[in-house]
C-alpha positions as CSV (number, residue, x, y, z in Angstrom):
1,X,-11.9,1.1,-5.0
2,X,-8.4,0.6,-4.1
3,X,-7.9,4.4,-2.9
4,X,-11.2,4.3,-1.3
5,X,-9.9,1.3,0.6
6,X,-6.4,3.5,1.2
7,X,-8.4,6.4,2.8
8,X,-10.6,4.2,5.2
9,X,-7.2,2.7,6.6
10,X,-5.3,6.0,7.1
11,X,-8.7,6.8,9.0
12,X,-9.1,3.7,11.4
13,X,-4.9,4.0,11.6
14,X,-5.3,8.0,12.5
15,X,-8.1,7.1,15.0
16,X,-5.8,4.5,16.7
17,X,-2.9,6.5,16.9
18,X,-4.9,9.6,18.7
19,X,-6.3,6.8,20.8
20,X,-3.3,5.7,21.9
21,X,-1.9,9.0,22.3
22,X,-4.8,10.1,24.8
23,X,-3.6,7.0,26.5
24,X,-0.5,8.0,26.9
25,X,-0.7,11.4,27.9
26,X,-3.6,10.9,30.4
27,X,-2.8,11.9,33.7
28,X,-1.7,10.1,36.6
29,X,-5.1,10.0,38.6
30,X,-6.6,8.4,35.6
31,X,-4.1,5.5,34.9
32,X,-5.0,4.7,39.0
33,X,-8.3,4.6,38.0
34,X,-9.7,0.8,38.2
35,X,-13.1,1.8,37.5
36,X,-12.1,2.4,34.0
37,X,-9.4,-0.6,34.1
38,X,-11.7,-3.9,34.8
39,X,-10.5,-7.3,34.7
40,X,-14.0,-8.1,33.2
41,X,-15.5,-6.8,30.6
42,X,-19.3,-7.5,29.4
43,X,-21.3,-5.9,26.5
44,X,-25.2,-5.8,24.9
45,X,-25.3,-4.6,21.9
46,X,-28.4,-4.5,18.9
47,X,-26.9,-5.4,15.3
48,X,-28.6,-4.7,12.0
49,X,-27.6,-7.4,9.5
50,X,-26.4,-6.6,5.9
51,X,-26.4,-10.0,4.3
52,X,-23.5,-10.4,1.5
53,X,-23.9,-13.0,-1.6
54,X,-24.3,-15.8,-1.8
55,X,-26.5,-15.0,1.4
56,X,-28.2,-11.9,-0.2
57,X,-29.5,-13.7,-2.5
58,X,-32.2,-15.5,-0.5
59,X,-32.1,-12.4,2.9
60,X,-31.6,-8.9,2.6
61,X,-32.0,-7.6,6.0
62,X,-32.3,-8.3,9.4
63,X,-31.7,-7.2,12.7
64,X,-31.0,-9.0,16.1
65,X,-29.1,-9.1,19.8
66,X,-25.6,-9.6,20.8
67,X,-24.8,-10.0,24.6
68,X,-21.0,-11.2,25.6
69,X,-18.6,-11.2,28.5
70,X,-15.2,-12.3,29.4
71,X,-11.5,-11.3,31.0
72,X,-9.1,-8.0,30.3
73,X,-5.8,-9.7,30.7
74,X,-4.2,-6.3,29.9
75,X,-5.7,-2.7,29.0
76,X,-5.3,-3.8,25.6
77,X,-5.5,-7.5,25.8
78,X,-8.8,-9.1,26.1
79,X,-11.1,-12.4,25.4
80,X,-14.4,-12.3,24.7
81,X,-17.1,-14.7,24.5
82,X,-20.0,-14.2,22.8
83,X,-24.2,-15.3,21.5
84,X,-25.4,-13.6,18.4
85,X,-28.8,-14.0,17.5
86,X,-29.6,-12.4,14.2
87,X,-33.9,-12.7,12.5
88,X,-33.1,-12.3,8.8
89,X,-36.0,-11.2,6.2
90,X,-36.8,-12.8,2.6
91,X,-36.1,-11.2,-0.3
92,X,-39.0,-10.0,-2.4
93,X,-37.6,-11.8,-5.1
94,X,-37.2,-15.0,-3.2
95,X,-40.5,-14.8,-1.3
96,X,-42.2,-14.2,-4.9
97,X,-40.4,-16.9,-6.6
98,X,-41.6,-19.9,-3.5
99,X,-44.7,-18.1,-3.3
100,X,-45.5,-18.4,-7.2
101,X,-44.2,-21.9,-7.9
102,X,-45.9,-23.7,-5.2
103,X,-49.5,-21.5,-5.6
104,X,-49.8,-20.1,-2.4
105,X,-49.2,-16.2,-2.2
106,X,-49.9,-16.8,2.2
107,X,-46.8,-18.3,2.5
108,X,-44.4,-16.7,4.7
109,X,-40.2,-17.0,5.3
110,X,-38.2,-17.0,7.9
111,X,-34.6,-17.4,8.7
112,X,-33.1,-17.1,12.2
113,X,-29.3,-17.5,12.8
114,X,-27.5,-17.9,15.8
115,X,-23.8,-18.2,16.9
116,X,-21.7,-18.7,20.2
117,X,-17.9,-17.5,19.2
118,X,-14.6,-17.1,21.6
119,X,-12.8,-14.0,20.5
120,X,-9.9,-12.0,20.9
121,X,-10.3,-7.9,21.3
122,X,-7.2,-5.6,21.0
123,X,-8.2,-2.3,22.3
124,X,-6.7,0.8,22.7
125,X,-8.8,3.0,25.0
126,X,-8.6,6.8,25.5
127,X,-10.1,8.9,28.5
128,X,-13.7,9.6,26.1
129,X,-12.6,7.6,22.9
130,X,-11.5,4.1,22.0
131,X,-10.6,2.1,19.5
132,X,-10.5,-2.0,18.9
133,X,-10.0,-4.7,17.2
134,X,-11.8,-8.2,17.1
135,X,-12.0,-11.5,16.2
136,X,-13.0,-15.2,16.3
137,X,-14.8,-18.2,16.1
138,X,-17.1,-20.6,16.9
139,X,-20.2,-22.8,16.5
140,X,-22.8,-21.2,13.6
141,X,-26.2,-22.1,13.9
142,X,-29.0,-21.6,10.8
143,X,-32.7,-22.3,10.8
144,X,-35.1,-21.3,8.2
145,X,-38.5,-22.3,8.4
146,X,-42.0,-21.5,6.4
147,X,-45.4,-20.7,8.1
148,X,-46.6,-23.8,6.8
149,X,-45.8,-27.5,5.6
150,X,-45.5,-27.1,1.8
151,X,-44.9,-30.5,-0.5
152,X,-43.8,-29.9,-4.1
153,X,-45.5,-31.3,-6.1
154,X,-44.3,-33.1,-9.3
155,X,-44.1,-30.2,-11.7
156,X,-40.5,-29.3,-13.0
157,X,-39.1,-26.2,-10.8
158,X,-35.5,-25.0,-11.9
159,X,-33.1,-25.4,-8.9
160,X,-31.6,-22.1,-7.5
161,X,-30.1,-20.9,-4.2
162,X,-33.4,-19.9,-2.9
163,X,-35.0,-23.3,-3.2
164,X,-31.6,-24.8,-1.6
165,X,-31.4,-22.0,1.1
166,X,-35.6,-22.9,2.7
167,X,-34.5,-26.3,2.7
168,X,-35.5,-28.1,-0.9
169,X,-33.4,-30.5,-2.1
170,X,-32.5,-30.5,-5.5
171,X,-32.0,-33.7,-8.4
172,X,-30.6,-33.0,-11.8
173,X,-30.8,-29.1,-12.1
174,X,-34.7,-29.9,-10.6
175,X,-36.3,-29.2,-7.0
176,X,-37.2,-33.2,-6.0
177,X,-40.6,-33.8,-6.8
178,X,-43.0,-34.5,-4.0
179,X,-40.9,-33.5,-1.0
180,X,-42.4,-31.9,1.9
181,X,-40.8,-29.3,3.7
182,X,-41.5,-27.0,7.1
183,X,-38.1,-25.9,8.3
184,X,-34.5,-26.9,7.8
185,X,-32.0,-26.3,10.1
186,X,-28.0,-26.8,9.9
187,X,-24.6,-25.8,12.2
188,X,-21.2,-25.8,11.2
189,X,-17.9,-23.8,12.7
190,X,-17.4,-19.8,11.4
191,X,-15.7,-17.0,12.1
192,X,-15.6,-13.2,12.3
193,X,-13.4,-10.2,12.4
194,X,-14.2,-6.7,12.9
195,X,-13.9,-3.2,14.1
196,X,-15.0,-0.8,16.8
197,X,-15.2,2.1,18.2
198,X,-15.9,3.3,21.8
199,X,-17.2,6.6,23.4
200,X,-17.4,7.0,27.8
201,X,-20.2,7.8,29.2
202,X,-21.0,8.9,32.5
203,X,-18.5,7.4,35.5
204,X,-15.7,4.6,34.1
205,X,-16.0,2.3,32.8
206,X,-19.4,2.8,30.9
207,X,-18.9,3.1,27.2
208,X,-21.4,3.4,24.2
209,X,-19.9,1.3,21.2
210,X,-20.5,1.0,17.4
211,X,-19.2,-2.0,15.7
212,X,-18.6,-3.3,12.3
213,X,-17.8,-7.0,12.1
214,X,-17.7,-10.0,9.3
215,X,-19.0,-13.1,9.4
216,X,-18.5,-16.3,7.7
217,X,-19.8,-19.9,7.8
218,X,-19.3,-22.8,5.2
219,X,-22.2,-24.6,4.5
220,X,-22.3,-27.5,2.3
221,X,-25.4,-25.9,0.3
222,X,-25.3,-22.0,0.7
223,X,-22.8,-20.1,2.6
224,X,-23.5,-18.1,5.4
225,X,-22.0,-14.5,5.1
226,X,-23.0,-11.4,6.7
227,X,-22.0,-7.5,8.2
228,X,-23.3,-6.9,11.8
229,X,-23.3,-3.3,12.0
230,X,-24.1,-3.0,15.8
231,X,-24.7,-0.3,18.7
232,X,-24.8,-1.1,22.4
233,X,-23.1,-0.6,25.6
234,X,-20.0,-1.7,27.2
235,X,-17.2,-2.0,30.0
């Protein structure tokens, strides 16, 4: 684990450093360039979601849309502001579990998460290839909802993440009898931190970019925590 952790940062630090080389051997008629040196910068990109536990417990994929904008203050120096909007899918496991204990195999899940986040990007752009480095934070929004009002009766249902994830409360180790529940919805602050990669295409200062980021809210009854793998376009 450790050495596989080793070789990934000799790789993103070996990718930076040729990045930064291109940038500094580029010639003169580049560096004059503004097309490809904008004092704003705006991006649309299309994430898939990898939820992490506790979060893959109840979700285990998803995909979504991330649009953002903001000011270069340098080459390298930049703010971003940005809205996430991430459609996460049920487990099997969870969908089974709701599905079984309240008698109704139509029921359907849903969770839709949404975020608006100021963040800092350092980036070290080459003529074709870049490199960068992001993060922030901001205001985390979560709401889960079923296809249908469900009440639970006043049978004895064991308490787990799932139930507390769709929106159940819980008493003594026990789902509350005879509570009816739609949708539940909660917001809280988070952050995220990430990874990129950039690639020109066509005339400055059009780019293609890939991006890994992390991201983290607290929530008093399940955590929120996720990878964005995303592709999109850039300048």
């Amino acid at each position: 684990m450790i050495r596989g952790i080793g070789i990934a940062g000799a790789a993103i630090m070996l990718v930076m450093a040729c990045c930064g080389a291109n940038s500094q051997t580029r010639p003169t008629s580049f560096d004059s360039d503004s097309n490809d040196d904008p004092r704003a910068n705006v991006h649309l990109g299309t994430p898939i979601v990898i939820p992490l536990n506790p979060t893959a417990r109840a979700v285990h994929l998803g995909f979504g849309l991330n649009v953002g904008g903001g000011y270069n203050f340098t080459r390298k120096h930049g703010m971003v502001g940005e809205f996430l909007w991430n459609d996460l899918f049920p487990t099997n496991e969870a969908m089974d579990k709701i599905r079984t204990e309240l008698d109704d195999q139509s029921l359907d899940l849903g969770v839709g998460l949404m975020n608006l986040t100021a963040n800092y990007r350092y980036e070290l752009r080459g003529r074709y290839l870049g490199t960068y480095l992001i993060g922030g934070a901001g205001l985390y929004y979560r709401h889960t909802h079923l296809s249908k009002m469900v009440t639970t009766g006043k049978q004895e249902i064991e308490c787990n993440s799932t139930w507390l994830w769709w929106g159940f409360e819980c008493t003594s180790g026990y789902v509350t009898e005879n509570q009816t529940v739609g949708s539940w919805s909660a917001s809280g602050p988070g952050y995220n931190g990430g990874i990129g990669f950039t690639f020109r295409v066509g005339e400055a200062p059009y780019r293609v970019y890939m991006e890994s980021r992390y991201h983290y809210a607290p929530n008093p009854r399940i955590n929120t925590q996720l990878i964005d793998i995303t592709f999109g376009i850039r300048y």
